[in-house]
N, C-alpha and C positions, 0 to 999 in steps of 0.2 A: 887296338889296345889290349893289356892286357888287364888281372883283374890284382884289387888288393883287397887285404881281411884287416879290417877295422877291429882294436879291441879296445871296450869300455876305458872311461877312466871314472875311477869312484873318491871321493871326496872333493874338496873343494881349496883346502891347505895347498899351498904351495906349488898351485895351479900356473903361476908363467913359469915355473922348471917345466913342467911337463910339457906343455906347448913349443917350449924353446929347443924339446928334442923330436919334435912330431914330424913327420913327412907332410901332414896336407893336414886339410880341415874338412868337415863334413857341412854342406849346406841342408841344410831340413827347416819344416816351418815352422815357425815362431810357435803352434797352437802345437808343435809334437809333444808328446808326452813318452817318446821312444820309437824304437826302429825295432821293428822282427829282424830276427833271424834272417838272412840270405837277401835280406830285402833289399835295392838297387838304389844308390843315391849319386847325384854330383862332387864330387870332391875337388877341392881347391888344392893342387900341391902345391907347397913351400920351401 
């Protein structure tokens, strides 16, 4: 597989536009409070 770069999304407004143009989803745990930098996660694509 290859790799993908995730970037932020900042507010909360009008949040199903964004999702509705997203490739995947980030799974993290329910207690995160944020991801570092280069840090490795599961992605869901969609």
């Amino acid at each position: 597989g290859g790799k993908w770069i995730a970037e932020p999304i900042f507010g909360k407004s009008n949040l199903i536009f964004t999702l509705a143009a997203a490739d995947g989803l980030l799974k993290i745990h329910p207690d995160a409070t944020g991801l570092s930098a280069g840090e490795l996660v599961e992605v869901v694509l969609i």
